[in-house]
VMD Tcl script that draws the C-alpha trace (Angstrom):
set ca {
  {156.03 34.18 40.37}
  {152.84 32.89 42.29}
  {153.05 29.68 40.76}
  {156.61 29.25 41.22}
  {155.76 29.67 44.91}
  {153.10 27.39 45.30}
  {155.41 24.41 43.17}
  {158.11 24.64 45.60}
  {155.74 24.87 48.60}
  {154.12 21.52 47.32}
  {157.74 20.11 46.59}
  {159.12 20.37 50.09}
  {155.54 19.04 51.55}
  {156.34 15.75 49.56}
  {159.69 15.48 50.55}
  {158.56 16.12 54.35}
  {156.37 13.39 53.89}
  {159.06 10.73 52.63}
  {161.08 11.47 55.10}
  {158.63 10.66 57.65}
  {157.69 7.73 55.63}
  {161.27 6.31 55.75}
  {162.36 7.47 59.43}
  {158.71 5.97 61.03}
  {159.04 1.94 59.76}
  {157.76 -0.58 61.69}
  {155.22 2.04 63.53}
  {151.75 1.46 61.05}
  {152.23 4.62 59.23}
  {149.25 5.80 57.16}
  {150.13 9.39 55.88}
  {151.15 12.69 56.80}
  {149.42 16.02 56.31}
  {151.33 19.37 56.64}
  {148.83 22.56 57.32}
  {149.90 26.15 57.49}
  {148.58 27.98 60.54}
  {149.72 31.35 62.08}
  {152.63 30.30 64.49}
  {153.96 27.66 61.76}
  {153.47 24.85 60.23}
  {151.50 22.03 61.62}
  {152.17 18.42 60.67}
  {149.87 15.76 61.53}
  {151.31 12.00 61.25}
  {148.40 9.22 61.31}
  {150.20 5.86 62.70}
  {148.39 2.78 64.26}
  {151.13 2.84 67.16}
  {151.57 6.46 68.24}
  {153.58 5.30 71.36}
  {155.98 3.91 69.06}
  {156.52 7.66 67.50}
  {156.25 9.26 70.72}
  {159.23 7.63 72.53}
  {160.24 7.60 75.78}
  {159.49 10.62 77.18}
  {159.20 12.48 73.95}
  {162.30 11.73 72.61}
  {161.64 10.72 69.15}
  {159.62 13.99 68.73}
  {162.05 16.10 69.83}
  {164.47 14.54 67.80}
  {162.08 14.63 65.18}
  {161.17 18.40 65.38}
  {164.87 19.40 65.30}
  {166.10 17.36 62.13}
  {162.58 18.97 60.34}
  {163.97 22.45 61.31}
  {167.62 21.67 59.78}
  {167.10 19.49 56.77}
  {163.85 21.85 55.68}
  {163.98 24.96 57.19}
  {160.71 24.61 59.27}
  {160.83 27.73 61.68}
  {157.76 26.62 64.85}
  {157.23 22.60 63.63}
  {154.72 21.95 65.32}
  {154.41 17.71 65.73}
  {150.81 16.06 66.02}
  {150.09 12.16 65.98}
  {146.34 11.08 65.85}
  {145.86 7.41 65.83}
  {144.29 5.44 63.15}
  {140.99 3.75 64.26}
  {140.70 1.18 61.86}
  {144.07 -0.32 60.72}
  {142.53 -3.12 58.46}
  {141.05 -0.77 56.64}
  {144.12 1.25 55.66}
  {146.36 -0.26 52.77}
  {149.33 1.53 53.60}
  {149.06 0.15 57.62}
  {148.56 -3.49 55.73}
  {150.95 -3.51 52.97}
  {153.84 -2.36 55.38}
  {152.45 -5.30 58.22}
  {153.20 -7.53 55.16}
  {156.78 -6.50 54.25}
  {157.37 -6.77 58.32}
  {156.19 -10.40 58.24}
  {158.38 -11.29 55.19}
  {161.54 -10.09 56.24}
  {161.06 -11.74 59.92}
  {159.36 -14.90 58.80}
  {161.21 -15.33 54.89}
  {159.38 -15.84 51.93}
  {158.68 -19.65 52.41}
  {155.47 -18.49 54.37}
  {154.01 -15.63 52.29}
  {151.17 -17.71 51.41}
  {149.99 -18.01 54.78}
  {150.96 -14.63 55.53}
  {148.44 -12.90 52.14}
  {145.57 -15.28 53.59}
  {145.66 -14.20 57.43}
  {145.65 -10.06 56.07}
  {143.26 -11.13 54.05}
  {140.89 -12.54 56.18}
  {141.25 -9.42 58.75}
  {140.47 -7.39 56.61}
  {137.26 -8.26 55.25}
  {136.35 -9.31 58.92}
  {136.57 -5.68 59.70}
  {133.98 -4.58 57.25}
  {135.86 -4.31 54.24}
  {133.85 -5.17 50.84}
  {136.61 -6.16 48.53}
  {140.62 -6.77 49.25}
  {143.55 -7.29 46.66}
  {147.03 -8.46 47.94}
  {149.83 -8.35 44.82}
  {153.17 -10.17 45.98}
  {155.90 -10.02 43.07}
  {159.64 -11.39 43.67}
  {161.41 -14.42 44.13}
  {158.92 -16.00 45.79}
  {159.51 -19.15 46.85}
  {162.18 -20.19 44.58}
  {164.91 -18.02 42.73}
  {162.52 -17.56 39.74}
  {160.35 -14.34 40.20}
  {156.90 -14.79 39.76}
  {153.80 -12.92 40.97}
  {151.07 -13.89 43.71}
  {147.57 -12.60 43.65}
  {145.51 -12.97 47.24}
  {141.53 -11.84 46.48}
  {138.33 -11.63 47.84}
  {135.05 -9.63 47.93}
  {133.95 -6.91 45.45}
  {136.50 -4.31 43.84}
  {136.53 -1.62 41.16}
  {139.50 -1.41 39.31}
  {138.54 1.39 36.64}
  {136.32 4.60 36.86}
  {136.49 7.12 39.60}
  {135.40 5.34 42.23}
  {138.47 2.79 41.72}
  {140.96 5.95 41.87}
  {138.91 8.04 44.91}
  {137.47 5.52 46.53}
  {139.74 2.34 46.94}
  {142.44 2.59 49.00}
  {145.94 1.63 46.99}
  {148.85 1.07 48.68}
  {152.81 0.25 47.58}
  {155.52 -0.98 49.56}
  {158.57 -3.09 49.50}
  {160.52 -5.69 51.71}
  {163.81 -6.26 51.59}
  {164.93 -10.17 51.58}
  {168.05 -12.22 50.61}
  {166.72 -13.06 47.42}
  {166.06 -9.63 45.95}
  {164.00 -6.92 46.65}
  {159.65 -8.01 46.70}
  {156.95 -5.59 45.79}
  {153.60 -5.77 47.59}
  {150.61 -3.73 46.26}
  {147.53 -3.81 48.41}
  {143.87 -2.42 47.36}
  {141.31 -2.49 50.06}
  {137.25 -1.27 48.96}
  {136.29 0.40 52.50}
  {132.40 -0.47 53.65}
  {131.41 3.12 53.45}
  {131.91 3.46 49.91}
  {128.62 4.87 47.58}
  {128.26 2.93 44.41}
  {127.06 4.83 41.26}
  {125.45 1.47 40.78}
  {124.00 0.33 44.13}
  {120.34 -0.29 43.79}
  {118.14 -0.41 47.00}
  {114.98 -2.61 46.81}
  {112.55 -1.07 49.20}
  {110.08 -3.79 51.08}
  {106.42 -3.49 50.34}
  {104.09 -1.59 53.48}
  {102.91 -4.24 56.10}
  {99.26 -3.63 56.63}
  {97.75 -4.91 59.82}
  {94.16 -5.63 59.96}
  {92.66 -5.28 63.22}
  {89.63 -7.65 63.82}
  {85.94 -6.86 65.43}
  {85.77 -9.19 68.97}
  {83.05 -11.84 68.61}
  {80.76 -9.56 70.67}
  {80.38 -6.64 68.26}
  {81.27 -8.56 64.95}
  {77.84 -9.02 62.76}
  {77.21 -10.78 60.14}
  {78.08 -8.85 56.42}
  {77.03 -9.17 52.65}
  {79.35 -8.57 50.51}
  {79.82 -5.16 48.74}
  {81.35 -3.82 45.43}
  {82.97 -0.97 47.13}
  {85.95 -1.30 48.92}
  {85.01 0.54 52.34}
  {83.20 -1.09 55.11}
  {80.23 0.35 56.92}
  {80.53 1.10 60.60}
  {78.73 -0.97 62.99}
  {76.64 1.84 64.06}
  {74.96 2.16 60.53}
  {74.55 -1.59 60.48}
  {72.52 -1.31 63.45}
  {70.18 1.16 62.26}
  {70.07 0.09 58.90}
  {68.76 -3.37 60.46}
  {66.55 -1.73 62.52}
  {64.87 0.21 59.82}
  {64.47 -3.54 57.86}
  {62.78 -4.85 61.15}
  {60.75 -1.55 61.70}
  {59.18 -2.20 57.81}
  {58.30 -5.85 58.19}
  {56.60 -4.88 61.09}
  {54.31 -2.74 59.30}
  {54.05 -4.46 56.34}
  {52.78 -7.58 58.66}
  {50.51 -5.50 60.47}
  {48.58 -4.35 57.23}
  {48.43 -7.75 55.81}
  {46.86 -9.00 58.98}
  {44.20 -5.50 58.44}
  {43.64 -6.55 55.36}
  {42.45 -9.81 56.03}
  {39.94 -8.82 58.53}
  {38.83 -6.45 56.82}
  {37.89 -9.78 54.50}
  {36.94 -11.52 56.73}
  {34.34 -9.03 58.07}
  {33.02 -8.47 54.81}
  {32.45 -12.32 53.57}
  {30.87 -13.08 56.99}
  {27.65 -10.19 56.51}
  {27.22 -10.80 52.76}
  {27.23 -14.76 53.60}
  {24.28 -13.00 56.82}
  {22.24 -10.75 54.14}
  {22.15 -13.71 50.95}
  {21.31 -16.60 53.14}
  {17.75 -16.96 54.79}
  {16.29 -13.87 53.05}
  {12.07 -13.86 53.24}
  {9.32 -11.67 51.95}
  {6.79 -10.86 54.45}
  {3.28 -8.83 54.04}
  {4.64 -5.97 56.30}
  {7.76 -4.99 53.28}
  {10.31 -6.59 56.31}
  {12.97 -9.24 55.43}
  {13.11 -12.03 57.83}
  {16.28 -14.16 58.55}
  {15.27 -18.12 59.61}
  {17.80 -19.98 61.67}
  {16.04 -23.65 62.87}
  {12.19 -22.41 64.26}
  {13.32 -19.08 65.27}
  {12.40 -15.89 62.82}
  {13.87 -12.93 63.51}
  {12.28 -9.88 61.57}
  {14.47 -6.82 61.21}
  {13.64 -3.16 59.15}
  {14.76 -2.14 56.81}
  {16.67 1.06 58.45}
  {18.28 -1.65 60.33}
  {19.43 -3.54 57.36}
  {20.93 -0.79 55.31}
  {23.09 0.02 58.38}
  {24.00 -3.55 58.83}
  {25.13 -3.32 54.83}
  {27.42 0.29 55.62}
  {29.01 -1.93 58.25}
  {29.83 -4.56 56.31}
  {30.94 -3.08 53.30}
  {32.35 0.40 53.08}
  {32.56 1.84 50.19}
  {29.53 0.43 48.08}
  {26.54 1.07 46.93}
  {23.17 0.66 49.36}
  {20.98 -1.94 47.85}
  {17.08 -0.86 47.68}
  {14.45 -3.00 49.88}
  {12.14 -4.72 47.52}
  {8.34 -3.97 47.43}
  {5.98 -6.99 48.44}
  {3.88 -8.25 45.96}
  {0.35 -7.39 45.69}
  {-1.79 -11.11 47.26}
  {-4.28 -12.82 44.96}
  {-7.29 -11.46 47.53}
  {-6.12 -7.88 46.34}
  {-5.92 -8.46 42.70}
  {-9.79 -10.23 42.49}
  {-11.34 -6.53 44.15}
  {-8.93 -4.80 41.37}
  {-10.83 -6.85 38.64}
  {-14.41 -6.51 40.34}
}
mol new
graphics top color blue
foreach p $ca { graphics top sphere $p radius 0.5 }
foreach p [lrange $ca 0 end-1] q [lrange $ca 1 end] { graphics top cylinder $p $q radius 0.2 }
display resetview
C-alpha cells in the first residue's frame, strides 16, 4: 500500500508539471519542482521572465493557484518563481527561444536562427552545444539539420547527468518541427580532465658588488656564507705570514753562520804564545783562545767546539833536547 502511495504521489507531480509546461509558453520556462512542507505543498517554477508569470498585479498567479486547487486537488498551493540566472545555459530556455523564432520568422530562416543560439551560448561559457532541427525544413521534403560546436559527451554518465537535453516542438504550416538541444555547462568535472601543474619558479637573489667575492668552484651543492669566506681567507693570509717570516729566519740564521766560518778559516796564524792571529792588510789582531771558542758557540749552535792546536816545539828547543 506504501508503494501505491508514493506512485500516485509521483504521477500527479508530473502531470502538475505539464500543465505548467503547457499554460507558461513564451515565458523561458526551465522546470518545476513541487516540495511537501507542513502548510502544503510548495511549487517552485524556474522561468527566465518571472514578470511574465506574475501578471499584472498577480493575476496570473491567482489564476494559477485556483485552477491547481480544482484540476488536482492541491489544498494551501503555495506559488514560488525564482529566476533563472543563466538562460544560455539552460536547454529547455533555448530550445523553446527556437520554436518562438520559427513560428514568428517561418522556416526559411532557421539557419540563421541555429547559428545566432549557437553562438550565445558558447559565449556564455558553455563548452559544447548541439542544436537538432527535423521537419520540413525549407522545402516540403523533411530532412534534418544539425548546428554544432565545442566539446560534448554523448554516452556514459556524464552525457545523461551532466549535459543538459532538451525537447520541444513548433508548430508551422508545413507540419509540426522537432528541435532537440544539448548544451555541456562550463562547470562540468570530466572523469578524464588532466591538469598539468607548472614547474616551481626559483628566484635567485644576487650578492651586491660590495659584498660579492670571488669563489672556486665546489662539488657540493651549498654555498659557504660570506662570513666563513672571510675567515677562511684570513687564516690563508695569517699562514703565509708565518711561513714567510721563518724562511726569512732561516736565512739569517745562514747567513750568520757562513760569515764566522768564512772569519775563523781565513787568515788563521800560529804564534809562539799558543794564540791564533787574524791578518787583515798590516794590522794583526791576536785573540785567545777563550775568546775564540765563544766566537765559534756564536756562530754555530749546535756543534761541536773545535780544540786550539799546540805550537810546535822551535829548532833552538830541539838542539838542547839532543845535547
Amino acid at each position: 500500500m506504501i508503494e501505491r502511495g508514493l506512485v500516485a504521489q509521483r504521477i500527479k507531480e508530473f502531470q502538475i508539471q505539464e500543465y505548467i509546461k503547457k499554460n507558461l509558453r513564451q515565458v523561458g520556462h526551465s522546470k518545476t519542482r513541487v516540495q511537501r512542507t507542513p502548510l502544503g505543498e510548495k511549487i517552485i517554477i524556474h522561468a527566465s521572465r518571472p514578470g511574465l508569470i506574475v501578471g499584472k498585479k498577480g493575476a496570473n498567479i491567482k489564476k494559477l493557484t485556483t485552477t491547481l486547487k480544482k484540476q488536482f486537488g492541491l489544498e494551501n498551493p503555495q506559488i514560488e518563481i525564482s529566476e533563472v540566472e543563466h538562460p544560455n545555459l539552460d536547454a529547455s530556455i533555448v530550445a523553446e527561444s527556437i520554436a518562438n523564432s520559427l513560428e514568428r520568422f517561418g522556416p526559411t530562416r532557421f539557419k540563421g536562427v541555429g547559428h545566432k543560439t549557437m553562438e550565445a551560448v558558447i559565449q556564455d561559457g558553455a563548452l559544447g552545444v548541439e542544436i537538432l532541427i527535423s521537419g520540413k525544413i525549407p522545402s516540403s521534403r523533411a530532412r534534418n539539420w544539425r548546428f554544432y560546436r565545442g566539446y560534448l559527451k554523448k554516452c556514459g554518465d556524464v552525457a545523461i547527468s551532466g549535459v543538459s537535453h532538451a525537447i520541444t516542438s513548433a508548430h508551422l504550416k508545413s507540419g509540426a518541427i522537432g528541435i532537440q538541444v544539448r548544451i555541456m555547462p562550463p562547470n562540468i568535472e570530466l572523469p578524464d580532465k588532466i591538469v598539468v601543474l607548472d614547474e616551481p619558479i626559483v628566484v635567485v637573489e644576487e650578492a651586491p658588488p660590495e659584498e660579492a667575492t670571488p669563489t672556486s668552484k665546489r662539488k657540493g651543492p651549498q654555498s659557504r656564507s660570506p662570513a666563513k669566506k672571510a675567515s677562511k681567507t684570513a687564516k690563508k693570509d695569517v699562514k703565509k705570514d708565518v711561513k714567510k717570516d721563518a724562511k726569512k729566519d732561516a736565512k739569517r740564521q745562514g747567513n750568520a753562520k757562513t760569515d764566522d766560518t768564512d772569519k775563523t778559516d781565513d787568515t788563521k796564524d800560529d804564534t809562539p804564545d799558543g794564540s791564533s792571529s787574524e791578518k787583515k792588510g798590516n794590522i794583526v789582531e791576536s785573540a785567545s783562545p777563550s775568546e775564540v771558542t765563544e766566537d765559534v758557540v756564536e756562530g754555530k749552535a749546535g756543534e761541536s767546539i773545535p780544540e786550539p792546536e799546540q805550537p810546535s816545539p822551535s829548532s833552538a828547543d830541539q838542539k838542547d833536547e839532543r845535547s
